[in-house]
Phi, psi and omega in degrees: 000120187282138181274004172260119175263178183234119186269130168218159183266148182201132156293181178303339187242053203353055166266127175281149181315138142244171180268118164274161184289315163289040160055034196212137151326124190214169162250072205207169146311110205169195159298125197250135192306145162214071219243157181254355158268139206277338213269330189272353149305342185234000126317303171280024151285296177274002160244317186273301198107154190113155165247181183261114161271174176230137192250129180238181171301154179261151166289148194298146171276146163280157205256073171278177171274153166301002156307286202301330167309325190279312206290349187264332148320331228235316160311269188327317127004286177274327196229357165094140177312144209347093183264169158244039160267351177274339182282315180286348167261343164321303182307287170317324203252328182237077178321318201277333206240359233280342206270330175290000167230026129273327183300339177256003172286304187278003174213059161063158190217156146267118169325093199292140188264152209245156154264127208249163203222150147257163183238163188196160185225130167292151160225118196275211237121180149242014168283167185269306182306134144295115131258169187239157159250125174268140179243146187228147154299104177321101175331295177311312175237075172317146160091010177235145160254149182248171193238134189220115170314079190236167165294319176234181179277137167245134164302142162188154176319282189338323182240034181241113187229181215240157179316315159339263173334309182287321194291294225273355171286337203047051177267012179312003191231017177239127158287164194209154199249112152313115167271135169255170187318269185327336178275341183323000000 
């Protein structure tokens, strides 16, 4: 975040100073006076009236995981958007990870999108069609995956799984194909 701000004058009824087509100062709508000096702000001020705003960057949100979202949903929730009792339990409960989620306590965060794969195994042979075994989440049996014989790879909710996922399955020795957004 660049330390140069931009000072504009705005009155009691939130109209900003603006430039009229005759080159003369108003209170109206239009094109707004703006200057990077605090001091020639408040020189316009003490001739127009009005006080001095100062317009900063809004700061980058940070890229948290969706864990850490639920746990900042969860901040917000119990102690309310910038408490600073919340910076010091940050602090305490999440040491490793603590400056990114005060950074994504105080200035918003985005949720990281995770990337899912299908996985699949060739199956060699002598048949003439090339096939693959597709792995799906099972219907029948949650918490299991089935294997499904097909000709090509298919996209589907079913058969999209996350780095997470393949780990906690032991498909790491299948191969597996980046879905892409449009296949989503």
């Amino acid at each position: 975040m660049s330390e140069e701000k931009l000072y504009m004058v705005k009155n009691a009824k939130g109209i900003y100073l603006s430039m009229s087509d005759d080159a003369l100062l108003r209170w109206r709508e239009g094109q707004v006076v703006a200057t990077t000096s605090q001091r020639i702000a408040h020189d316009l001020c003490t001739e127009h009236g009005g006080h001095v705003v100062a317009f900063v960057e809004e700061p980058k949100k940070v890229v948290i995981s969706k864990k850490d979202a639920l746990r900042q949903g969860w901040l917000v929730a119990r102690y309310g958007r910038y408490n600073p009792i919340v910076v010091s339990y940050i602090i305490a409960r999440y040491k490793d990870d603590a400056w990114d989620m005060i950074e994504a306590y105080a200035n918003g965060y985005t949720v990281a999108n995770e990337n899912k794969y299908l996985v699949y195994k060739e199956l060699g042979g002598k048949q003439k069609n090339k096939q693959v075994a597709q792995a799906y989440r099972s219907s029948v049996y949650p918490g299991t995956i089935s294997w499904i014989l097909t000709n090509e790879v298919k996209s589907g909710s079913w058969s999209q799984f996350t780095e997470a996922e393949i780990e906690h399955y032991g498909l790491q020795d299948c191969e597996k194909e980046e879905v892409t957004d449009d296949e989503q």
